[in-house]
TIBAMI-560258 format. One record per atom (N, C-alpha, C): residue number from 0; residue in three letters; atom name; y, x, z. Coordinates in nm, 4 decimals, decimal comma. Last residue first. Layout:
! residues N
<num=NUM	residuo=ala	atomo=CA	y=Y	x=X	z=Z> $
...
! end
This chain:
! residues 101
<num=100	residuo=unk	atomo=N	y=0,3660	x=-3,6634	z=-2,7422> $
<num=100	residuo=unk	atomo=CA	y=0,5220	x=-3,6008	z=-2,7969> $
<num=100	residuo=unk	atomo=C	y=0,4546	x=-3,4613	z=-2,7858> $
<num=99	residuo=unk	atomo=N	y=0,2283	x=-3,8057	z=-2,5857> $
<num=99	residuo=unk	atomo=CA	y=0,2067	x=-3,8225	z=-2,6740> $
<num=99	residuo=unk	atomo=C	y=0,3255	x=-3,7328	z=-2,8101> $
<num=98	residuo=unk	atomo=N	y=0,2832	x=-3,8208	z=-2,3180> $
<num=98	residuo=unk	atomo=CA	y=0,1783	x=-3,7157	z=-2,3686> $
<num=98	residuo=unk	atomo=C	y=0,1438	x=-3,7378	z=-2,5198> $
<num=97	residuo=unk	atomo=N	y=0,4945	x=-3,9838	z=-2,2600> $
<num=97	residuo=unk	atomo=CA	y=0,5127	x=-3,7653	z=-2,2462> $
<num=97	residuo=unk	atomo=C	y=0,3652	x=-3,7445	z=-2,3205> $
<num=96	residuo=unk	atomo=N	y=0,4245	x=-4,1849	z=-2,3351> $
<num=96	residuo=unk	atomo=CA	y=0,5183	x=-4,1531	z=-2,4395> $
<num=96	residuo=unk	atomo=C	y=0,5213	x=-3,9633	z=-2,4197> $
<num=95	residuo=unk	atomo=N	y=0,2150	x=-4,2334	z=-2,1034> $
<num=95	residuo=unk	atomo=CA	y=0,1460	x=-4,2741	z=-2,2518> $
<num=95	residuo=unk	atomo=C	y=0,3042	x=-4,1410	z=-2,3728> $
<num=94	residuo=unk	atomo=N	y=0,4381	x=-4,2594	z=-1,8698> $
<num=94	residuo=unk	atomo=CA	y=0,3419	x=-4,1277	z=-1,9145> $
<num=94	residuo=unk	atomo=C	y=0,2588	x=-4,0911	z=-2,0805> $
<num=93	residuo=unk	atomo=N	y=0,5810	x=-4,4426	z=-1,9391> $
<num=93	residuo=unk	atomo=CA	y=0,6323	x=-4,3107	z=-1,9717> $
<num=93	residuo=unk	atomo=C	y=0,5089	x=-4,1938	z=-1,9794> $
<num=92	residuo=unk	atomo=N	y=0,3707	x=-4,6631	z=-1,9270> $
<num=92	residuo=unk	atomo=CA	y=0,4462	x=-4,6138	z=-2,1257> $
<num=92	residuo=unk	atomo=C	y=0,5122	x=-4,4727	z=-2,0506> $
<num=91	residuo=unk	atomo=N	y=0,3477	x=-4,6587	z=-1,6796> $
<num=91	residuo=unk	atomo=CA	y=0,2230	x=-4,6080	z=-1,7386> $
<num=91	residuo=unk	atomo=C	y=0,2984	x=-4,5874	z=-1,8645> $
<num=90	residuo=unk	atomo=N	y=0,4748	x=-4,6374	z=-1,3884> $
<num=90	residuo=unk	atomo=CA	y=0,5635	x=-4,6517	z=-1,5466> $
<num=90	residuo=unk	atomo=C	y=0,4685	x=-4,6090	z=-1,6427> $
<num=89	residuo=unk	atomo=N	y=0,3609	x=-4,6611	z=-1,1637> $
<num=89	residuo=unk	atomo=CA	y=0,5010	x=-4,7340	z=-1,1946> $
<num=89	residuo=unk	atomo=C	y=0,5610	x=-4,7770	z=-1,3012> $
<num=88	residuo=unk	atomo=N	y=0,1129	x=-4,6099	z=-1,2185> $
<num=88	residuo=unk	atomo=CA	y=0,1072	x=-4,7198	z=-1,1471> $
<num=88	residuo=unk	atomo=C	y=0,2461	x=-4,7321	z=-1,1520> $
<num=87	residuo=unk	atomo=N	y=0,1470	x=-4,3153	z=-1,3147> $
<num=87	residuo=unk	atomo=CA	y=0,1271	x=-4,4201	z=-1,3975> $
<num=87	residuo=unk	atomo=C	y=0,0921	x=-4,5424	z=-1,3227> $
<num=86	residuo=unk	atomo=N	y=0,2787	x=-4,1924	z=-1,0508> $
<num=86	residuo=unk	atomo=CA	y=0,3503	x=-4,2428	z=-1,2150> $
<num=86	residuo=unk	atomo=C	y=0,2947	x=-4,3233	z=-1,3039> $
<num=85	residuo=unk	atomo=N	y=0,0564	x=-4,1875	z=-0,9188> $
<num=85	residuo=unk	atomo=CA	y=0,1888	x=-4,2665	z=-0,8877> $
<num=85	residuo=unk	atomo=C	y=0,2548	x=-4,3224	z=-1,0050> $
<num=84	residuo=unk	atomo=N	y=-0,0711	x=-3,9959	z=-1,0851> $
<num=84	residuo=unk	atomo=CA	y=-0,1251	x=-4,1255	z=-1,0995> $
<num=84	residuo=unk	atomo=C	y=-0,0225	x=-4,2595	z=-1,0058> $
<num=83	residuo=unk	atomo=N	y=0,0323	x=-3,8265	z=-1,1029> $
<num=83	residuo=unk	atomo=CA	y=0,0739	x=-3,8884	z=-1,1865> $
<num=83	residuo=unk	atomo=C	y=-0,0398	x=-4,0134	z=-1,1500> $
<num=82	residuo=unk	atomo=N	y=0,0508	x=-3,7378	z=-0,7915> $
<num=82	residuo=unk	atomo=CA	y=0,1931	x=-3,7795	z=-0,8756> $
<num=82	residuo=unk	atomo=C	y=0,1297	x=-3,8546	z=-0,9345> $
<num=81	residuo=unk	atomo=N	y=-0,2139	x=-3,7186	z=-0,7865> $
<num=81	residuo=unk	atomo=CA	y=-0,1437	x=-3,8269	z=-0,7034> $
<num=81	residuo=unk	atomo=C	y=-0,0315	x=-3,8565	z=-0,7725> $
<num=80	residuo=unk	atomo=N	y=-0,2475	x=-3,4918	z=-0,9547> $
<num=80	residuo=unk	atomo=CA	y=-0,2886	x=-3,6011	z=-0,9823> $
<num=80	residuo=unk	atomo=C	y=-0,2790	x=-3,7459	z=-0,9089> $
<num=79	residuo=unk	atomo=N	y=-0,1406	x=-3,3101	z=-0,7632> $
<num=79	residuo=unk	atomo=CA	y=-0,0682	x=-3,3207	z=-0,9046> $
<num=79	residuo=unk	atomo=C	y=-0,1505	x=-3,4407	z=-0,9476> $
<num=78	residuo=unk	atomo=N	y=-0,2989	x=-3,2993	z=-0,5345> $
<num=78	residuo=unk	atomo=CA	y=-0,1813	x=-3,3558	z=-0,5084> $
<num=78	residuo=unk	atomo=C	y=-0,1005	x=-3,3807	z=-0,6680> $
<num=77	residuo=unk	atomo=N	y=-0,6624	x=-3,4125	z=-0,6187> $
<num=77	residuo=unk	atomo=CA	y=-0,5810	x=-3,3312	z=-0,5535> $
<num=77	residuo=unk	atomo=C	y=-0,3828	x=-3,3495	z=-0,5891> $
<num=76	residuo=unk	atomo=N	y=-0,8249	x=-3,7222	z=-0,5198> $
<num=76	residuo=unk	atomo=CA	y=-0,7157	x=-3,6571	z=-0,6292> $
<num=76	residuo=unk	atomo=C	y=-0,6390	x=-3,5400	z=-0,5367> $
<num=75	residuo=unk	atomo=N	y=-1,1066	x=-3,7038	z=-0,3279> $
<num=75	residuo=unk	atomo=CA	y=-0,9610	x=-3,7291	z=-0,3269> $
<num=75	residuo=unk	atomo=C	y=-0,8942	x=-3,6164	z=-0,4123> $
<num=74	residuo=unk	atomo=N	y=-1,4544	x=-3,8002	z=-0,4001> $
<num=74	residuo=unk	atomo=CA	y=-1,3133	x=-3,6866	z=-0,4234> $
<num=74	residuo=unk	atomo=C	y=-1,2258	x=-3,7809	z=-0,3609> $
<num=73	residuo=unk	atomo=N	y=-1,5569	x=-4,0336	z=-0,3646> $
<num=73	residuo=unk	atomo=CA	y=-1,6149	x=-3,9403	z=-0,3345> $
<num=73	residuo=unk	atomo=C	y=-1,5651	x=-3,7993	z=-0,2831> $
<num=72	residuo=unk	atomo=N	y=-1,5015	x=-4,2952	z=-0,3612> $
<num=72	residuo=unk	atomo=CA	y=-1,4700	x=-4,2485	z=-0,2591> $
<num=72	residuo=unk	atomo=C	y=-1,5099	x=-4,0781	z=-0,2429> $
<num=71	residuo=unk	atomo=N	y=-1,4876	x=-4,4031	z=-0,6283> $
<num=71	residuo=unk	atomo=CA	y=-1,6311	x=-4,4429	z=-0,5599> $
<num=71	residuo=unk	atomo=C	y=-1,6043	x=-4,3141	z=-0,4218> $
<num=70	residuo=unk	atomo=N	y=-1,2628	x=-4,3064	z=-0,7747> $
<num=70	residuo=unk	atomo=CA	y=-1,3153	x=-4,4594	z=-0,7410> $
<num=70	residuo=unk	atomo=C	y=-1,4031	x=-4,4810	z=-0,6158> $
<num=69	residuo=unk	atomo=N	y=-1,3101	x=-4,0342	z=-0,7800> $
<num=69	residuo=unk	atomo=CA	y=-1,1846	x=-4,1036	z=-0,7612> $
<num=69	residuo=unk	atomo=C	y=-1,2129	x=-4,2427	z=-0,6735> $
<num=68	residuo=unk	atomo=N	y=-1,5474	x=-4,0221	z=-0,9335> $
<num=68	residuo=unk	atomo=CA	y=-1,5752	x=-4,0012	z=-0,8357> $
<num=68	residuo=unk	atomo=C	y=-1,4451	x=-4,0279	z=-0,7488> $
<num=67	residuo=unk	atomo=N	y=-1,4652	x=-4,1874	z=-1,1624> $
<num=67	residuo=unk	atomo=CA	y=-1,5161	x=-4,2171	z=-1,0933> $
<num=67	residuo=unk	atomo=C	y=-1,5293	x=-4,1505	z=-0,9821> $
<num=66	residuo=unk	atomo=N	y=-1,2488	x=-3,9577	z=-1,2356> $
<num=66	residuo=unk	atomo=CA	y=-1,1869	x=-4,0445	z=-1,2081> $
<num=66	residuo=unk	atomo=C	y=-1,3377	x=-4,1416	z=-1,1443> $
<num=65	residuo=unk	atomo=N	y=-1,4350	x=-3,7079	z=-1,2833> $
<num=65	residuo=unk	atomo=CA	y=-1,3248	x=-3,7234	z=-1,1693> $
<num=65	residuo=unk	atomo=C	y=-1,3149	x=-3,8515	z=-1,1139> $
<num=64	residuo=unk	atomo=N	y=-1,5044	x=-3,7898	z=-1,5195> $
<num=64	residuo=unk	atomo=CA	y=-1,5761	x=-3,8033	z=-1,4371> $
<num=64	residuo=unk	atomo=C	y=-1,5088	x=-3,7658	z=-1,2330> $
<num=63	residuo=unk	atomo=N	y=-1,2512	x=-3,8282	z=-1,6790> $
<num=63	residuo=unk	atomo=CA	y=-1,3774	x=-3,9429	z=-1,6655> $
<num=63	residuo=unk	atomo=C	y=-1,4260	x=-3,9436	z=-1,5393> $
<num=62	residuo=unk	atomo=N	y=-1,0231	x=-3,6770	z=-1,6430> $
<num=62	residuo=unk	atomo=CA	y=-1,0915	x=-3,6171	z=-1,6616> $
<num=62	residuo=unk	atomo=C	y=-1,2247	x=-3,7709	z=-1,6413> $
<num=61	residuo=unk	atomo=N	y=-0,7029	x=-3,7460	z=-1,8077> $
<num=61	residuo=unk	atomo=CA	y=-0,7743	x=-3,7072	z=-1,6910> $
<num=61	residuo=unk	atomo=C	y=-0,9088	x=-3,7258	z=-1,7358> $
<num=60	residuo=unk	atomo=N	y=-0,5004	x=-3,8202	z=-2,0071> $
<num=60	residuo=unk	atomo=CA	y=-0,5420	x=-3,7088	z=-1,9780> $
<num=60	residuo=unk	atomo=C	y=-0,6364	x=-3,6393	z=-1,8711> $
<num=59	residuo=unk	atomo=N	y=-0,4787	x=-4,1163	z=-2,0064> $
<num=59	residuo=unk	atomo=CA	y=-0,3798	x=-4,0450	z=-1,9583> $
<num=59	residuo=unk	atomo=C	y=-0,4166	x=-3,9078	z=-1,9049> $
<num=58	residuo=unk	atomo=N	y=-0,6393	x=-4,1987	z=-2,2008> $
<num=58	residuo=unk	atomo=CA	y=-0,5183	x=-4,2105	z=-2,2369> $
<num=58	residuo=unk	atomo=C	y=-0,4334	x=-4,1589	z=-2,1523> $
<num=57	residuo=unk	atomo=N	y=-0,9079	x=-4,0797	z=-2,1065> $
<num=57	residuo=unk	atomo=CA	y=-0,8788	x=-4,0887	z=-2,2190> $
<num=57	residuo=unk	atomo=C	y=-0,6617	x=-4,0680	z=-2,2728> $
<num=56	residuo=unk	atomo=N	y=-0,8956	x=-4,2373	z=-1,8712> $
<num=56	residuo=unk	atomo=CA	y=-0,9021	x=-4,1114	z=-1,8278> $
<num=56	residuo=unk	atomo=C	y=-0,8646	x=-4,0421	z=-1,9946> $
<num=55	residuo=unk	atomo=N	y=-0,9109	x=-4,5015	z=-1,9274> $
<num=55	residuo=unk	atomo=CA	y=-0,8128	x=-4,4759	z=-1,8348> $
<num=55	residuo=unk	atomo=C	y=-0,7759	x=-4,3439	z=-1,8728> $
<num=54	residuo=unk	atomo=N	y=-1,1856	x=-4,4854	z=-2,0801> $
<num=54	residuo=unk	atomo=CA	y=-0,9875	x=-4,5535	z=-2,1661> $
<num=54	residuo=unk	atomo=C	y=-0,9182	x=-4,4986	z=-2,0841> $
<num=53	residuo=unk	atomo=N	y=-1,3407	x=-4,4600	z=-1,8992> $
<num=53	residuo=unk	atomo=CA	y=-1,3256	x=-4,3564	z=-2,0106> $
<num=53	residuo=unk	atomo=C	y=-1,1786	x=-4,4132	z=-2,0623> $
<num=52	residuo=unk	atomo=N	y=-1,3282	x=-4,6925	z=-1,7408> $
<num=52	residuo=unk	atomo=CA	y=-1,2682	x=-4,5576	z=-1,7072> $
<num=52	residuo=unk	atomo=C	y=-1,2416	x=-4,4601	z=-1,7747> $
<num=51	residuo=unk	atomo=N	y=-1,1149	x=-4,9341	z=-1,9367> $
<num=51	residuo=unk	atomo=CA	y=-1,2483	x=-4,8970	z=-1,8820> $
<num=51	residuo=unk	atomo=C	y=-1,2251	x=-4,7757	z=-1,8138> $
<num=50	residuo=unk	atomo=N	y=-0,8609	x=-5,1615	z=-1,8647> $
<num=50	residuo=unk	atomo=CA	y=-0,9146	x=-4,9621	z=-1,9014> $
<num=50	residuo=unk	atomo=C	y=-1,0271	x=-4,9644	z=-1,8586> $
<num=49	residuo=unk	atomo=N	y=-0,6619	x=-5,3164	z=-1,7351> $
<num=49	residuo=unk	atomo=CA	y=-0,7622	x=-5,3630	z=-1,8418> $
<num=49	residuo=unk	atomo=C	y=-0,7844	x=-5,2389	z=-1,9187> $
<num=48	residuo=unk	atomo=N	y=-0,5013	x=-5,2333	z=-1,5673> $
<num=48	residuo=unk	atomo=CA	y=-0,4245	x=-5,1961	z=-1,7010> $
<num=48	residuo=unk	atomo=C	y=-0,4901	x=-5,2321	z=-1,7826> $
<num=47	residuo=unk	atomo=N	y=-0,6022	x=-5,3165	z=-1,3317> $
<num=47	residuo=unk	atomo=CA	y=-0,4758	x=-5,3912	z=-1,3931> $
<num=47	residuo=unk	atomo=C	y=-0,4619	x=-5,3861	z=-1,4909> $
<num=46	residuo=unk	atomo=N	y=-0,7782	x=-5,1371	z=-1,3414> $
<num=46	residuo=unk	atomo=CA	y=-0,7995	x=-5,2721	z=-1,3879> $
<num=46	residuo=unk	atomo=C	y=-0,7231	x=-5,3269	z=-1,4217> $
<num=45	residuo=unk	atomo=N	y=-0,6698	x=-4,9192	z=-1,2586> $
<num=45	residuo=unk	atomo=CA	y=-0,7301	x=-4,9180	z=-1,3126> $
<num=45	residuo=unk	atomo=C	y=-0,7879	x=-5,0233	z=-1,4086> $
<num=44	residuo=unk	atomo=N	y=-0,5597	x=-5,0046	z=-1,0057> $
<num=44	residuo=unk	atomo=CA	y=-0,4683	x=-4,9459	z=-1,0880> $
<num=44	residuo=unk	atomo=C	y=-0,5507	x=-4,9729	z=-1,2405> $
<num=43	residuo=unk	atomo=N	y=-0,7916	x=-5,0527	z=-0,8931> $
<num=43	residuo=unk	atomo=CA	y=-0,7213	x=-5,1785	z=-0,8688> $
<num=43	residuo=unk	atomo=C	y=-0,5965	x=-5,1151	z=-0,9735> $
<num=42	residuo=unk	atomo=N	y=-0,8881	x=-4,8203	z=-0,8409> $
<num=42	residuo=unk	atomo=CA	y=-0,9855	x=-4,8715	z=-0,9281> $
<num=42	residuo=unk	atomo=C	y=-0,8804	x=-5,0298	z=-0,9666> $
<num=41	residuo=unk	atomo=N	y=-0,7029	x=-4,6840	z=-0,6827> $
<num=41	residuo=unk	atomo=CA	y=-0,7387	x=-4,6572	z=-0,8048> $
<num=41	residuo=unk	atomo=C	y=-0,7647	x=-4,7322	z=-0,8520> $
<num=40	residuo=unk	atomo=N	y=-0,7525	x=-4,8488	z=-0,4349> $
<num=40	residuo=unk	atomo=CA	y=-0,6241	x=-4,8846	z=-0,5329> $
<num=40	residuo=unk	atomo=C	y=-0,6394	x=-4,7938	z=-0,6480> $
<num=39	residuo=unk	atomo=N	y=-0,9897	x=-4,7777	z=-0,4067> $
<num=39	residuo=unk	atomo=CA	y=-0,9490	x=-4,9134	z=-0,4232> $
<num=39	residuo=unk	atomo=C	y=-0,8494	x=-4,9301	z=-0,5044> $
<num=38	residuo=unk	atomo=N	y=-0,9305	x=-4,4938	z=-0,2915> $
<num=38	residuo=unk	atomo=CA	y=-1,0594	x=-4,5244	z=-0,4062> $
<num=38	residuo=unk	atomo=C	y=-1,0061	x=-4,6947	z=-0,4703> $
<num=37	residuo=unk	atomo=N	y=-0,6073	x=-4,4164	z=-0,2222> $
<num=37	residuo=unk	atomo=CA	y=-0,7655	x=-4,4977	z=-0,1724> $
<num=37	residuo=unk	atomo=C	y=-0,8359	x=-4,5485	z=-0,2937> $
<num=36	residuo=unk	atomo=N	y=-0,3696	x=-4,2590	z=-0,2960> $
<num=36	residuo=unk	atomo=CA	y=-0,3903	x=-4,3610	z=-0,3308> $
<num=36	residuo=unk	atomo=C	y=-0,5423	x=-4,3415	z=-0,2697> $
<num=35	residuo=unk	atomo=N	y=-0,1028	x=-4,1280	z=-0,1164> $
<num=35	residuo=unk	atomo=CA	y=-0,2421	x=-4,0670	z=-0,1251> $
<num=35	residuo=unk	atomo=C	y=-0,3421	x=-4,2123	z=-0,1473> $
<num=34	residuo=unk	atomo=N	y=0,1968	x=-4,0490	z=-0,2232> $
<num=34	residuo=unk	atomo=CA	y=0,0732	x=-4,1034	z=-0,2151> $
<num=34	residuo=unk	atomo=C	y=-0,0426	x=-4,0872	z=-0,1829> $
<num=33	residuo=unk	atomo=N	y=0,3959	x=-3,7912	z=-0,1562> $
<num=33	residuo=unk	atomo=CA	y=0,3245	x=-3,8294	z=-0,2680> $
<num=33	residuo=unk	atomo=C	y=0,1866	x=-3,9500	z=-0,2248> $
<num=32	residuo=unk	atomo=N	y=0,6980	x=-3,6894	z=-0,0179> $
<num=32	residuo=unk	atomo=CA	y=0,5681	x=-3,7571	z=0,0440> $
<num=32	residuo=unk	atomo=C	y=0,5296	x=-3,8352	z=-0,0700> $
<num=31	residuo=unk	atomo=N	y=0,8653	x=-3,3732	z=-0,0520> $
<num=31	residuo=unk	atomo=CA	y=0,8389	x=-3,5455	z=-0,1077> $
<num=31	residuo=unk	atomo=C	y=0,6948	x=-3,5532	z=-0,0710> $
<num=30	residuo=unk	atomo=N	y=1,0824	x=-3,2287	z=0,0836> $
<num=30	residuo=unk	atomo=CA	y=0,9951	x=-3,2347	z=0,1308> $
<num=30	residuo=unk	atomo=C	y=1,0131	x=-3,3746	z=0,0138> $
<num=29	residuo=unk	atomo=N	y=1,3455	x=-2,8987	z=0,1416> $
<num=29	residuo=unk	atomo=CA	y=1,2939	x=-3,0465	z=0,0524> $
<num=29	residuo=unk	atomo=C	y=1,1515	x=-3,0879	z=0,0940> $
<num=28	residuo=unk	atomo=N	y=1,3215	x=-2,7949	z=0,4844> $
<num=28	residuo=unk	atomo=CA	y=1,3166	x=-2,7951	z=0,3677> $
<num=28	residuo=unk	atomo=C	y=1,3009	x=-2,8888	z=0,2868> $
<num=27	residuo=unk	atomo=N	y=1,5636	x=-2,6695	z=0,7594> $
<num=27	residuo=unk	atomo=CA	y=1,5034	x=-2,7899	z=0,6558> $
<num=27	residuo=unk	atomo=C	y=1,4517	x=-2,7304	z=0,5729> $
<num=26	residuo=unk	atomo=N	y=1,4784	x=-2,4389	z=1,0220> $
<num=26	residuo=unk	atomo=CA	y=1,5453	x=-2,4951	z=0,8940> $
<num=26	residuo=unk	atomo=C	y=1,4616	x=-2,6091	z=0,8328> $
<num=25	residuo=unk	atomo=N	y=1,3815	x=-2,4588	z=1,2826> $
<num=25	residuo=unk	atomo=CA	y=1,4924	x=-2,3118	z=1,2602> $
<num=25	residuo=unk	atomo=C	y=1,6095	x=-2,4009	z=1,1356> $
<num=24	residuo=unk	atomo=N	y=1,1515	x=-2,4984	z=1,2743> $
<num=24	residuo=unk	atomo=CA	y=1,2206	x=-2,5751	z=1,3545> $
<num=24	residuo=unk	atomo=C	y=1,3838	x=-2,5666	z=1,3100> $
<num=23	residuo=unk	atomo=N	y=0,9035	x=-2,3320	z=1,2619> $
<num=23	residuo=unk	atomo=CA	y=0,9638	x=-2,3268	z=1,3931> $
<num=23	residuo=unk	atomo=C	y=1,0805	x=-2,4340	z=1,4036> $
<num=22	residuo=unk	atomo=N	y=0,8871	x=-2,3747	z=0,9874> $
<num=22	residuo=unk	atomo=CA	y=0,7665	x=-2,4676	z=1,1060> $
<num=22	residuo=unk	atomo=C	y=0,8262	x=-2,4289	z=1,2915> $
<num=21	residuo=unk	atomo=N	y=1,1325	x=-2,3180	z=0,9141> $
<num=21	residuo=unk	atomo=CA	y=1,0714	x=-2,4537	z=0,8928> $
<num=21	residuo=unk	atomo=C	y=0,9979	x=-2,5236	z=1,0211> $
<num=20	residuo=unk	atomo=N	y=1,0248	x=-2,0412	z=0,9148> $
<num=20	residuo=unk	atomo=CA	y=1,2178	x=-2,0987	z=0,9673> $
<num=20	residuo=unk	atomo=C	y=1,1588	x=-2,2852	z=0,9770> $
<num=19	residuo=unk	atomo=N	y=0,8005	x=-1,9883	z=0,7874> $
<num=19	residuo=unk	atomo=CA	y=0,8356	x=-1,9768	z=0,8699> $
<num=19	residuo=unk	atomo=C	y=0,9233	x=-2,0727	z=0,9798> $
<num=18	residuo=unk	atomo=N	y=0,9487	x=-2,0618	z=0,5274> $
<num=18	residuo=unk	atomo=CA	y=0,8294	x=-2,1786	z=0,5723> $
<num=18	residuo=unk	atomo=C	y=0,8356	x=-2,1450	z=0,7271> $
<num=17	residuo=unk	atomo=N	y=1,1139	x=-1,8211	z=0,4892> $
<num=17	residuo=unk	atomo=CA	y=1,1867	x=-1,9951	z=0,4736> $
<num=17	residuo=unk	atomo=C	y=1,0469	x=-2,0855	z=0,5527> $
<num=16	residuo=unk	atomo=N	y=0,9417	x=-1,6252	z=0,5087> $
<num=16	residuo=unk	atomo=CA	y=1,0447	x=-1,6463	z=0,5741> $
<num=16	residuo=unk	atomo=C	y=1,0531	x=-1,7924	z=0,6319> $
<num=15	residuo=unk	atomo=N	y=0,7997	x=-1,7079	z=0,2347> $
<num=15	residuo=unk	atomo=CA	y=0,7139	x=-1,7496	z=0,3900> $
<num=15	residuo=unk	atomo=C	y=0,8328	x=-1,7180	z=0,4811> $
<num=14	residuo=unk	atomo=N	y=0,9891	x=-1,6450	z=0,0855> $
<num=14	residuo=unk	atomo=CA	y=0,9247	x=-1,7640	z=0,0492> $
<num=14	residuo=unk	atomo=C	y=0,8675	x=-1,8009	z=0,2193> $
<num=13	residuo=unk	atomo=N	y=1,1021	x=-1,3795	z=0,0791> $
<num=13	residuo=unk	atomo=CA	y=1,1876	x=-1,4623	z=0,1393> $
<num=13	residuo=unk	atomo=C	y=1,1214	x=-1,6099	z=0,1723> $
<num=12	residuo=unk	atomo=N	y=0,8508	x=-1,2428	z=0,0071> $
<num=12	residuo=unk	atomo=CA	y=0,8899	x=-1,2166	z=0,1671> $
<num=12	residuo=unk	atomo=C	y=0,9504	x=-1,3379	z=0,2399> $
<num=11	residuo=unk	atomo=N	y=0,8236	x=-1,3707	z=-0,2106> $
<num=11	residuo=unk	atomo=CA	y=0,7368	x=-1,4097	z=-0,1363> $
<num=11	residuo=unk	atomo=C	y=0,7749	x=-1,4011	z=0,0016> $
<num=10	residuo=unk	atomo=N	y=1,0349	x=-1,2059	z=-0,3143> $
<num=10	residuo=unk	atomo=CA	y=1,0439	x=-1,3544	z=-0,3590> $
<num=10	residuo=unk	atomo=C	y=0,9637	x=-1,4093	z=-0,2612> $
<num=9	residuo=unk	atomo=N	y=0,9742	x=-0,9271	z=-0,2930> $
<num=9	residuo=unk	atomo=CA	y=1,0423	x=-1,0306	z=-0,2330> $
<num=9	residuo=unk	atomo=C	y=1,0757	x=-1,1351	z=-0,2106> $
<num=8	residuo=unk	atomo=N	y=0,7106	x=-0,9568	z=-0,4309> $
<num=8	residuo=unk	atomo=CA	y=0,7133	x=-0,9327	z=-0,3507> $
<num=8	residuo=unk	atomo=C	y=0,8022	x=-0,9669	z=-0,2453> $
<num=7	residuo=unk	atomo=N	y=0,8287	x=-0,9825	z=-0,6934> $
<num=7	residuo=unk	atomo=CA	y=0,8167	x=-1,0612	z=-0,6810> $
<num=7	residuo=unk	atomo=C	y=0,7763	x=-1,0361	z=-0,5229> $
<num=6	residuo=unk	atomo=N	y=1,0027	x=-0,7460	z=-0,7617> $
<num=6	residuo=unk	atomo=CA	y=1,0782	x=-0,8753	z=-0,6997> $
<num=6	residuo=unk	atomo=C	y=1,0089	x=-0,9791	z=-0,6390> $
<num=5	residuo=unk	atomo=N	y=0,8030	x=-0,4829	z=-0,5105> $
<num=5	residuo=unk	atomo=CA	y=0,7945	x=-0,5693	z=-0,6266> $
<num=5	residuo=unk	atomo=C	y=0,9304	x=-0,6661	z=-0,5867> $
<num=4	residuo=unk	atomo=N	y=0,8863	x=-0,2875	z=-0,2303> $
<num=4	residuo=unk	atomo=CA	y=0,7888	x=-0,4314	z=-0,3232> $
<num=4	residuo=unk	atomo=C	y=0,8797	x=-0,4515	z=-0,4430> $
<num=3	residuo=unk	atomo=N	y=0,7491	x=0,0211	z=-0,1093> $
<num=3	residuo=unk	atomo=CA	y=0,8329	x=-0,0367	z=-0,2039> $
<num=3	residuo=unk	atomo=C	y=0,7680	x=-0,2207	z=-0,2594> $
<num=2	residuo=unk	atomo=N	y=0,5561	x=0,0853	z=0,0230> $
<num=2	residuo=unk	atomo=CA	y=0,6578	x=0,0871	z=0,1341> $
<num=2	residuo=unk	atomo=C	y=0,7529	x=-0,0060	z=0,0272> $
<num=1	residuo=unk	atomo=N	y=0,2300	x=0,0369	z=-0,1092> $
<num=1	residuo=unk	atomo=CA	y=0,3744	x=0,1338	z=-0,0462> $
<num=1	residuo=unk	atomo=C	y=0,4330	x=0,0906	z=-0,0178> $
<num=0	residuo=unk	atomo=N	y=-0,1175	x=0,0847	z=0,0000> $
<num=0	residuo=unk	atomo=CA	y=0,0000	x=0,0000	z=0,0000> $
<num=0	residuo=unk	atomo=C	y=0,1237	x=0,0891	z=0,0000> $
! end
């Protein structure tokens, strides 16, 4: 190890600093609380839109077999797939229009 870092090295120093400062109390940070949708309301997302699962997973880039195990309690969507699956329970054409561009 040397004594010298990298930017990115600092970038990190300052990164856990800041989390640091946080969990003591010290400082704010941005924070968004993402869903954590229940096998149910998948499958209840899912239906609404009249999608089989392959259609679901098809049209909005996800993976079939995920998405049952989604359903059937098995997995929980890790946190980028909460977004969009927030997103597509609010605004399914925006997502349909980003992935289609």
């Amino acid at each position: 190890m040397t004594a010298k870092r990298s930017p990115l090295g600092h970038e990190v120093e300052q990164a856990l600093g800041e989390v640091l400062g946080h969990v003591r109390g010290d400082i704010d940070l941005p924070c968004r609380i993402v869903d954590d949708p229940t096998a149910e309301r998948i499958r209840a997302l899912r239906k609404r839109l009249k999608l089989s699962r392959q259609k679901f997973a098809d049209r909005f880039g996800l993976d079939a077999r995920a998405l049952q195990d989604w359903e059937q309690g098995r997995r929980i969507p890790d946190r980028a797939a909460r977004v969009l699956l927030t997103v597509i329970d609010r605004e399914p054409e925006a997502v349909e229009r980003a992935l289609a561009g």
